[in-house]
C-alpha positions in Angstrom: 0.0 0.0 0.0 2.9 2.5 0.5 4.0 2.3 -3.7 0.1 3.0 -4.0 0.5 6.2 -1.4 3.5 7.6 -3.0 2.1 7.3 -6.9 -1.2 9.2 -5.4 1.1 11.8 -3.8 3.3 12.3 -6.9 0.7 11.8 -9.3 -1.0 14.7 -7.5 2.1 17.1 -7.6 3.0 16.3 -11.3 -1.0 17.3 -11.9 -0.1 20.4 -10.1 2.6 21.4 -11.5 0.7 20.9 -15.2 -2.3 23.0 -13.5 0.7 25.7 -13.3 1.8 25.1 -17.0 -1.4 25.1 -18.0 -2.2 28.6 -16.6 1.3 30.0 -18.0 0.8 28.4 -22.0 -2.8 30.5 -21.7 -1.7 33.7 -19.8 1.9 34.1 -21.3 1.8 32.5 -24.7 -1.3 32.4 -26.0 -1.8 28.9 -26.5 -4.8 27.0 -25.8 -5.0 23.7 -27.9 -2.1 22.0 -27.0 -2.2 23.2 -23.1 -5.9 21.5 -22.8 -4.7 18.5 -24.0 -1.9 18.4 -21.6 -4.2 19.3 -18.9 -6.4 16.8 -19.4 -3.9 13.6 -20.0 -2.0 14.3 -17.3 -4.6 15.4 -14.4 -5.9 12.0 -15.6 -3.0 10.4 -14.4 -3.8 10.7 -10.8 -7.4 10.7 -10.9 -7.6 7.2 -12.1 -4.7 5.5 -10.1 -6.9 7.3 -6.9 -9.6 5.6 -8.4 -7.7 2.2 -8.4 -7.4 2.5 -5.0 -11.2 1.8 -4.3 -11.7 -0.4 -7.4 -14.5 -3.2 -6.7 -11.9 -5.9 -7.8 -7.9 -6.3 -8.5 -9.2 -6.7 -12.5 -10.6 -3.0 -11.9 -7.5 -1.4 -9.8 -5.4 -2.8 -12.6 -7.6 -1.3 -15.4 -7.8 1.9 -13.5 -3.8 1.2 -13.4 -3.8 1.0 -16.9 -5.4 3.9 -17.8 -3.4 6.1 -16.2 -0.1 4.1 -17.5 -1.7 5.3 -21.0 -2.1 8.7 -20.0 1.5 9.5 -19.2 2.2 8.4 -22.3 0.0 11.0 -23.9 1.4 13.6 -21.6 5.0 12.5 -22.5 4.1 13.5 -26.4 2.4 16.8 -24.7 5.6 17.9 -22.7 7.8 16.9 -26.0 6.0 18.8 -28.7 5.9 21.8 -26.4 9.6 21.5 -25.5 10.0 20.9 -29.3 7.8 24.0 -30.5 9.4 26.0 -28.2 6.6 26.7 -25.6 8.9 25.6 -22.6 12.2 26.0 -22.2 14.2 22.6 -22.5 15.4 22.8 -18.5 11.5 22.9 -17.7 10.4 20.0 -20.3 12.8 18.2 -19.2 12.0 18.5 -15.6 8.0 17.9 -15.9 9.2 14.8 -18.4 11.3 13.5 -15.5 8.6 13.6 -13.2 6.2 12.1 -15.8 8.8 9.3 -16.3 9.3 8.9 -12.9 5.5 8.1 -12.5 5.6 5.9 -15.5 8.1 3.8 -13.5 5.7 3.6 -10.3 2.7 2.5 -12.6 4.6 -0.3 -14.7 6.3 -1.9 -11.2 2.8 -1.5 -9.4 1.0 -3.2 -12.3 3.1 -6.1 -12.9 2.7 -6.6 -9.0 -0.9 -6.4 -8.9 -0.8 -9.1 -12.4 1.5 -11.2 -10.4 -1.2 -11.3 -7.3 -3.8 -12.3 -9.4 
């Protein structure tokens, strides 16, 4: 239960952190497609692996798992075409990509625990 715990927590900050983006690519540059798409992949993240959490069945907290395992792959293409097209800096898409990555890790380890329990 504490891998669970610290996936919520850092799932949570990452989201936070892409709340932040998300306000600066609207405010500062002007852009609005790309930053809802972010928004929306990687706030997804979190929101399904807390719904894992209190899935009615391991086949549910690992499709919950899932999800969110697909969603920081879509936010990975986010943070790189705006890293690419010059929206952020590279320091800063390289940062949010670490922590994205670092997530990625926590889901993959946690699912292929929770298959292994089945």
């Amino acid at each position: 239960m504490a891998q669970h715990s610290i996936l919520l927590d850092k799932s949570l900050a990452f989201a936070t952190r892409i709340v932040k983006l998300h306000k600066y690519l609207i405010k500062e540059k002007r852009e609005s497609i790309i930053s809802k798409q972010i928004i929306r992949s990687a706030t997804s993240i979190g929101a399904n692996a807390n719904e894992a959490v209190y899935g009615i069945s391991k086949a549910d907290f690992v499709a919950k798992l899932q999800i969110s395992l697909k969603e920081t792959a879509e936010t990975e293409y986010w943070l790189r075409l705006l890293t690419l097209s010059d929206y952020i800096t590279e320091a800063e898409g390289n940062s949010l990509l670490n922590d994205c990555l670092e997530i990625k890790r926590i889901l993959i380890s946690t699912l292929n625990t929770a298959k292994q329990n089945q």
